[in-house]
KOLDO-168235 format. One record per residue: residue in three letters; x, y, z of N, C-alpha, C in turn. Coordinates in Angstrom, 3 decimals, decimal comma, padded with zeros to 6 digits. Example, Ala and Ser with C-alpha at 12.3 -4.5 7.8 and 13.67 -1.06 7.14 Angstrom:
BEGIN
(node "ALA"; (013,190; -005,690; 007,800); (012,300; -004,500; 007,800); (013,200; -003,300; 007,800)) (node "SER"; (012,850; -002,250; 007,080); (013,670; -001,060; 007,140); (012,900; 000,030; 007,870)) 
END
This chain:
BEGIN
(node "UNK"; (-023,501; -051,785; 234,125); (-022,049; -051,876; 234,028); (-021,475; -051,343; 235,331)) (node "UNK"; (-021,240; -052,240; 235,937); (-019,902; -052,073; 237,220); (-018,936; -051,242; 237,260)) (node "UNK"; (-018,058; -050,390; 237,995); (-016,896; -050,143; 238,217); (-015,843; -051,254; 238,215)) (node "UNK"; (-014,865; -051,217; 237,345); (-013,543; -051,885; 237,570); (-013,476; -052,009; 239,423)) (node "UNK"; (-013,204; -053,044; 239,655); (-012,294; -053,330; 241,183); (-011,175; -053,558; 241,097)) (node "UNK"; (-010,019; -053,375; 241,435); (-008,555; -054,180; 241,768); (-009,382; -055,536; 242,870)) (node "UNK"; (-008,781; -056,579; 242,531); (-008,816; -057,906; 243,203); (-008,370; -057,320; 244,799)) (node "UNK"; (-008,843; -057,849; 245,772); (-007,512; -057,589; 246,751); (-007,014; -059,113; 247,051)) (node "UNK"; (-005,369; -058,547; 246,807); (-004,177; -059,977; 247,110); (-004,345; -060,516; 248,950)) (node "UNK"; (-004,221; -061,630; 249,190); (-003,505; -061,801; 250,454); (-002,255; -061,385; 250,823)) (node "UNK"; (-002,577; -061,283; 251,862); (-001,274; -060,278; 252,476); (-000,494; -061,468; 253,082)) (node "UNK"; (-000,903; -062,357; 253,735); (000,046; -063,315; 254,474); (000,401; -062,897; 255,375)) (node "UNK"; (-000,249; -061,386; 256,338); (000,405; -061,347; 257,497); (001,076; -060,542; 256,720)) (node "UNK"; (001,573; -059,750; 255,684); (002,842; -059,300; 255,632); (002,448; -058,026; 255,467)) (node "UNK"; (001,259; -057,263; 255,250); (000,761; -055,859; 255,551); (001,398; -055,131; 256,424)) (node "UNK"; (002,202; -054,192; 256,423); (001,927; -053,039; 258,163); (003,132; -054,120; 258,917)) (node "UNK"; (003,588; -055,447; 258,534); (004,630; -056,048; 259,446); (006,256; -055,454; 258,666)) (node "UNK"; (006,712; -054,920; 259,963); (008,359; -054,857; 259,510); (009,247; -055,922; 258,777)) (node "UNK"; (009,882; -055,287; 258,309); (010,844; -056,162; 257,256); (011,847; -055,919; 257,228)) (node "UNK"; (013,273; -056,693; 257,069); (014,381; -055,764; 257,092); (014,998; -054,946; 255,855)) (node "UNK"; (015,557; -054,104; 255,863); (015,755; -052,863; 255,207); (016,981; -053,252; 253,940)) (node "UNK"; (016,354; -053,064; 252,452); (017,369; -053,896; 251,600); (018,292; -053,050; 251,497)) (node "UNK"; (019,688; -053,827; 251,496); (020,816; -053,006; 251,260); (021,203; -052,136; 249,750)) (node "UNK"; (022,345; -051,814; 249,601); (022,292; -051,327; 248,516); (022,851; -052,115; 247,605)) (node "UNK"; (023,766; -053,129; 248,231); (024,530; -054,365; 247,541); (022,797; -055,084; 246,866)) (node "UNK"; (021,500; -055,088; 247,945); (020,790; -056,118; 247,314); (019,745; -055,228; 246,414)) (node "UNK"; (019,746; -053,846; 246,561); (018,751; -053,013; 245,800); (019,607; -052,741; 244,384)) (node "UNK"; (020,508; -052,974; 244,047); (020,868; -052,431; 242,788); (020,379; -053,223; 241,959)) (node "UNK"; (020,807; -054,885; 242,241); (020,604; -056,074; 241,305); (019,056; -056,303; 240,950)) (node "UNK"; (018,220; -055,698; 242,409); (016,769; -055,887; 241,955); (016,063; -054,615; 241,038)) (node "UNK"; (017,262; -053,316; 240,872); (016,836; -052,276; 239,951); (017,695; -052,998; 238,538)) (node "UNK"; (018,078; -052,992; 238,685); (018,522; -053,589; 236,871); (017,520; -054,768; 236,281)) (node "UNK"; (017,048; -055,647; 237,470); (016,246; -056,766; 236,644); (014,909; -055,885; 236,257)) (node "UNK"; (014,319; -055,117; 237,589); (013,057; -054,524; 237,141); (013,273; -053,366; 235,554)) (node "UNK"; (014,411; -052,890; 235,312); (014,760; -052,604; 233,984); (014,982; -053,159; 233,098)) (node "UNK"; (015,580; -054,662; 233,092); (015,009; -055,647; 232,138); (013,862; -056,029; 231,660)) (node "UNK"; (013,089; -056,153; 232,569); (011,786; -056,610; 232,747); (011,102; -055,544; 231,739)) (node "UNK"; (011,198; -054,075; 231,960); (010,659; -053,316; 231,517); (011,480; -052,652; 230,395)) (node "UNK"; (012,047; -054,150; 229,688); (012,350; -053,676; 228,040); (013,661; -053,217; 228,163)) (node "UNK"; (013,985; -052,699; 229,040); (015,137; -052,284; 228,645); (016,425; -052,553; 228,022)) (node "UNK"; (017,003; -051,563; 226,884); (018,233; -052,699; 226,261); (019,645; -053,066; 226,969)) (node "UNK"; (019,955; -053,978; 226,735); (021,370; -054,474; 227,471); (022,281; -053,134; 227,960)) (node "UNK"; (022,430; -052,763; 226,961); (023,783; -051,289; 227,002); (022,897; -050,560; 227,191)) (node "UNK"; (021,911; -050,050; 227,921); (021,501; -049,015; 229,162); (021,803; -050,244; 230,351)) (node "UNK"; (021,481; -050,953; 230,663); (021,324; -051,936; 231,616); (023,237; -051,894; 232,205)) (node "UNK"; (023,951; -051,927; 231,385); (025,561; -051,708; 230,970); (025,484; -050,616; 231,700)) (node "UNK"; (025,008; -049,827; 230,992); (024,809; -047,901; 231,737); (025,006; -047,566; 232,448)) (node "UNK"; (023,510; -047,999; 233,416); (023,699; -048,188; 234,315); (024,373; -048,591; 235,766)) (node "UNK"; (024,618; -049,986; 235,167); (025,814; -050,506; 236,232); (027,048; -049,787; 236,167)) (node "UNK"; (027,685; -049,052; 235,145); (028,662; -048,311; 235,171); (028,653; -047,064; 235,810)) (node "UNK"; (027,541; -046,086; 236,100); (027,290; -044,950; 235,981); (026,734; -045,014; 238,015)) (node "UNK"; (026,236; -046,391; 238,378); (025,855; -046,551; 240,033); (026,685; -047,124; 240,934)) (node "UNK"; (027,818; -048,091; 239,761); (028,967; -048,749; 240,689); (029,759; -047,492; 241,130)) (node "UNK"; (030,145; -046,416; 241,265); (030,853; -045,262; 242,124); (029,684; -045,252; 243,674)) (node "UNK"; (028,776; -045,209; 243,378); (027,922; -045,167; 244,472); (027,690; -046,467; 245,507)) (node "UNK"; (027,673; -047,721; 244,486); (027,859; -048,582; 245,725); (029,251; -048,654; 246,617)) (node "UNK"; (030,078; -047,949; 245,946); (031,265; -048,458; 246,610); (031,461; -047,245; 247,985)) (node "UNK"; (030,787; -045,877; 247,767); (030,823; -044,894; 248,279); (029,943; -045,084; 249,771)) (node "UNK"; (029,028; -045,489; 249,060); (027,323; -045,840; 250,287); (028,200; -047,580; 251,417)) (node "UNK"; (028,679; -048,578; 250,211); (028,862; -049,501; 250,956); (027,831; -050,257; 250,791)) (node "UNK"; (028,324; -051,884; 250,180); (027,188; -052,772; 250,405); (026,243; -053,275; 251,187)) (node "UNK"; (026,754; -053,065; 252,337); (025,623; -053,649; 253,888); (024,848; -052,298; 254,355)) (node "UNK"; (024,792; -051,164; 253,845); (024,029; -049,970; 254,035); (022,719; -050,124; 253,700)) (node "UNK"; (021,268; -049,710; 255,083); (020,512; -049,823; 253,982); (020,097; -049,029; 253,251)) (node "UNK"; (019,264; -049,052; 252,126); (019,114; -048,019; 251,391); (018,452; -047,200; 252,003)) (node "UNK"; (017,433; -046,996; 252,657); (016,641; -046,199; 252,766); (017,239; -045,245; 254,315)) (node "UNK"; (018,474; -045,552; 254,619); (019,431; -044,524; 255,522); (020,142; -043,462; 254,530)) (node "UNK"; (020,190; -043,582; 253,603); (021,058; -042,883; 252,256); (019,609; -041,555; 252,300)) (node "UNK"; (020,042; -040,531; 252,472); (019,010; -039,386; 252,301); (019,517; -038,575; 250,679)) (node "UNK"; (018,717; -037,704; 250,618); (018,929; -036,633; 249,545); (020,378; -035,775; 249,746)) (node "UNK"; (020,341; -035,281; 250,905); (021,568; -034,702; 251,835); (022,704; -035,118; 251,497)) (node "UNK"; (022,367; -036,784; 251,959); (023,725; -037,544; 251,847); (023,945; -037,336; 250,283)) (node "UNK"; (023,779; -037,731; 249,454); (023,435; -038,034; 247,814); (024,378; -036,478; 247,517)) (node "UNK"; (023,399; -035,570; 247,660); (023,947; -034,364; 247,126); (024,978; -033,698; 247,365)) (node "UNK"; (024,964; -034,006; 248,844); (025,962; -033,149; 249,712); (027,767; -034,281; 250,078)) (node "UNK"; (027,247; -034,964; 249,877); (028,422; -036,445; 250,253); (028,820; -036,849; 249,143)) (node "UNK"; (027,905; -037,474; 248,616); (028,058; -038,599; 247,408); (028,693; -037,621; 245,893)) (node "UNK"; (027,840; -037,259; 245,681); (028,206; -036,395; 244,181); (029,474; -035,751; 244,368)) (node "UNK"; (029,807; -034,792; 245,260); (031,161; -033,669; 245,355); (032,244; -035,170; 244,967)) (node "UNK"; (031,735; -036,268; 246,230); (033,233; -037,305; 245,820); (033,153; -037,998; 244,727)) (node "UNK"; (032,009; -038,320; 243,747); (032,015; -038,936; 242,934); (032,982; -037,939; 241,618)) (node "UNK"; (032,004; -036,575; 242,001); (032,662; -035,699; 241,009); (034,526; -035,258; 241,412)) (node "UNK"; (034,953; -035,486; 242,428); (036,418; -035,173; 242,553); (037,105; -036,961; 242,197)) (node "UNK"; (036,523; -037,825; 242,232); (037,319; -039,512; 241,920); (037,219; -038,892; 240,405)) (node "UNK"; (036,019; -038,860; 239,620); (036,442; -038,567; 238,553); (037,678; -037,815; 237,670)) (node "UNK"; (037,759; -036,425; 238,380); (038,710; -035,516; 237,919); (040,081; -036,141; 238,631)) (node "UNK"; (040,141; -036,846; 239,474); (041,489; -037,621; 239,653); (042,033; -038,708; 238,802)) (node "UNK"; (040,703; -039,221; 238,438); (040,894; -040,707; 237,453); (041,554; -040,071; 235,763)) (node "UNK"; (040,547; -038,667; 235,431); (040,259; -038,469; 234,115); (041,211; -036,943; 233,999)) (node "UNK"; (041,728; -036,329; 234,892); (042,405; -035,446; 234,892); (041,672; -033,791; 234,215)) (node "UNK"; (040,292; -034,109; 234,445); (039,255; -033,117; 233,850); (038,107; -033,497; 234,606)) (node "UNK"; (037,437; -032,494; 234,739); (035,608; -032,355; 235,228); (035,224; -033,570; 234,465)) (node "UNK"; (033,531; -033,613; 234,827); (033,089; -034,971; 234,192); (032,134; -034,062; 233,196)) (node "UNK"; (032,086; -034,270; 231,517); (031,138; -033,227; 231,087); (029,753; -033,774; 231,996)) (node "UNK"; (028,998; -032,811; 231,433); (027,834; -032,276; 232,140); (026,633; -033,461; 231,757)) (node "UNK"; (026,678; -033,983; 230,509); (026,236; -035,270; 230,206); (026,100; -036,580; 230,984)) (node "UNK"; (027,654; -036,262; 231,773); (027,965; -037,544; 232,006); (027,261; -037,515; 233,890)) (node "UNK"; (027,760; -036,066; 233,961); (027,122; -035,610; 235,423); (025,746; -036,135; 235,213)) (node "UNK"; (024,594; -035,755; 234,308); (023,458; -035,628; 234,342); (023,036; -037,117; 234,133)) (node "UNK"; (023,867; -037,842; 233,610); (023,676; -039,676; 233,726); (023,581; -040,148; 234,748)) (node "UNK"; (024,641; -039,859; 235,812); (024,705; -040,202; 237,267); (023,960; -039,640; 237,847)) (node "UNK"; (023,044; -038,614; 237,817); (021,803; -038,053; 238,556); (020,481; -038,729; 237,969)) (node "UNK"; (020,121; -038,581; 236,695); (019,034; -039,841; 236,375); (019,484; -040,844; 237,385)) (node "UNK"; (020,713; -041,707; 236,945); (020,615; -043,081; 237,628); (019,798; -043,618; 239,048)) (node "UNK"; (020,564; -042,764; 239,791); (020,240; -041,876; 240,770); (018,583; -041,908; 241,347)) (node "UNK"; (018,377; -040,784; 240,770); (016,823; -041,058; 240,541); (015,871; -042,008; 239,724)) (node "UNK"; (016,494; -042,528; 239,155); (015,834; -043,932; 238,843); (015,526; -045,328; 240,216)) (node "UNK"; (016,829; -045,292; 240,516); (017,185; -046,357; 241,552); (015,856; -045,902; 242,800)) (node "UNK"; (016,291; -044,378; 242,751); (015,556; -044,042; 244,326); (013,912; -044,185; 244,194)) (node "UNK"; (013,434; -043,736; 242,478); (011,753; -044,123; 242,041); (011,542; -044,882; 242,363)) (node "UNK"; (012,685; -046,644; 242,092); (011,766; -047,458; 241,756); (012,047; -048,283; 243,243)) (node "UNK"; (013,158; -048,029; 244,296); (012,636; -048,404; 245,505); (011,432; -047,459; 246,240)) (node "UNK"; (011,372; -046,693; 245,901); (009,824; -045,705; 246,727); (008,822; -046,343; 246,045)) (node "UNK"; (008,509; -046,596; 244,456); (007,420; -047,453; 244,607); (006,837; -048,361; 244,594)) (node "UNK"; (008,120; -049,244; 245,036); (007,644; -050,758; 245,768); (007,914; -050,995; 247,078)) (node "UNK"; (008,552; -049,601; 247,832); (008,043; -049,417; 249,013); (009,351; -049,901; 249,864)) (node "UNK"; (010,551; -049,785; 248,985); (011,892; -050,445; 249,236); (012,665; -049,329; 250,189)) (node "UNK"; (012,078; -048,178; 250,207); (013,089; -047,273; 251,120); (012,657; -047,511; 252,076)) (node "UNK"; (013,739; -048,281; 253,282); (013,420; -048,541; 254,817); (014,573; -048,628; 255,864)) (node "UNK"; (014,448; -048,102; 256,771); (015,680; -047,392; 257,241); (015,960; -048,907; 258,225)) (node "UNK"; (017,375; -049,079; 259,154); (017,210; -049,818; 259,665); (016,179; -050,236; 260,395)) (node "UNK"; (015,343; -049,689; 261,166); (014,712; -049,888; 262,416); (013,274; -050,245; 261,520)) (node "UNK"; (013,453; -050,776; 260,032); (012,178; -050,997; 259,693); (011,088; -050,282; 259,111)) (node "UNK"; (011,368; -048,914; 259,107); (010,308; -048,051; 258,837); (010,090; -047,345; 258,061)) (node "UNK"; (009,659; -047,333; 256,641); (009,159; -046,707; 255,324); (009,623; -045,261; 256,013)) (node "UNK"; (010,730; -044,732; 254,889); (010,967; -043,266; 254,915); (010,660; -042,474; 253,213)) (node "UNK"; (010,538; -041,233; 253,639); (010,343; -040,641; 252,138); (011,031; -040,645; 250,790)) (node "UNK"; (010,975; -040,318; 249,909); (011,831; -040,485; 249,022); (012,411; -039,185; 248,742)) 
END
């Protein structure tokens, strides 16, 4: 009895070659399908898009994703997400709702790191 192998795929040349860097306008739509895909029900899918549209509009659609750091996120993104809120809603956001937009968050950022989607302009796989 053998060891299991993984097959290896053809690469097409596309191994180790630069690619350009998906935006965030084009990384959101490909995180909601890969959450379809993986069962997920409509109204999280809803959830979602409700809970990340503050962020695309913040980051900007032609940004790519993988220029968006932790820094930015924590230090940029959240304080304004969390002050639009208390302007919109005339109160803090409960802590629930905070902790929705941080999953999201980290969902989006998992599932471009592991298909290898965080890439800064100039092409080049950055950390997550």
């Amino acid at each position: 009895i053998g060891r299991l192998r993984r097959k290896s795929r053809p690469t097409n040349g596309r191994r180790g070659a630069t690619r350009p860097p998906l935006t965030v306008e084009l990384a959101l739509p490909a995180f909601y399908a890969y959450q379809e895909r993986r069962g997920r029900r409509p109204s999280t899918i809803r959830r979602l898009k409700s809970l990340l549209r503050p962020f695309l509009l913040w980051a900007g659609p032609q940004t790519p994703q993988g220029e968006i750091s932790h820094a930015d996120v924590e230090l940029d993104f959240l304080p304004h997400w969390e002050t639009e809120f208390i302007r919109r809603n005339g109160c803090p956001p409960a802590v629930s709702t905070a902790r929705g937009v941080r999953l999201a968050l980290c969902g989006l950022f998992d599932f471009l790191d592991r298909f290898d989607q965080l890439i800064d302009s100039e092409g080049n796989r950055v950390p997550n």
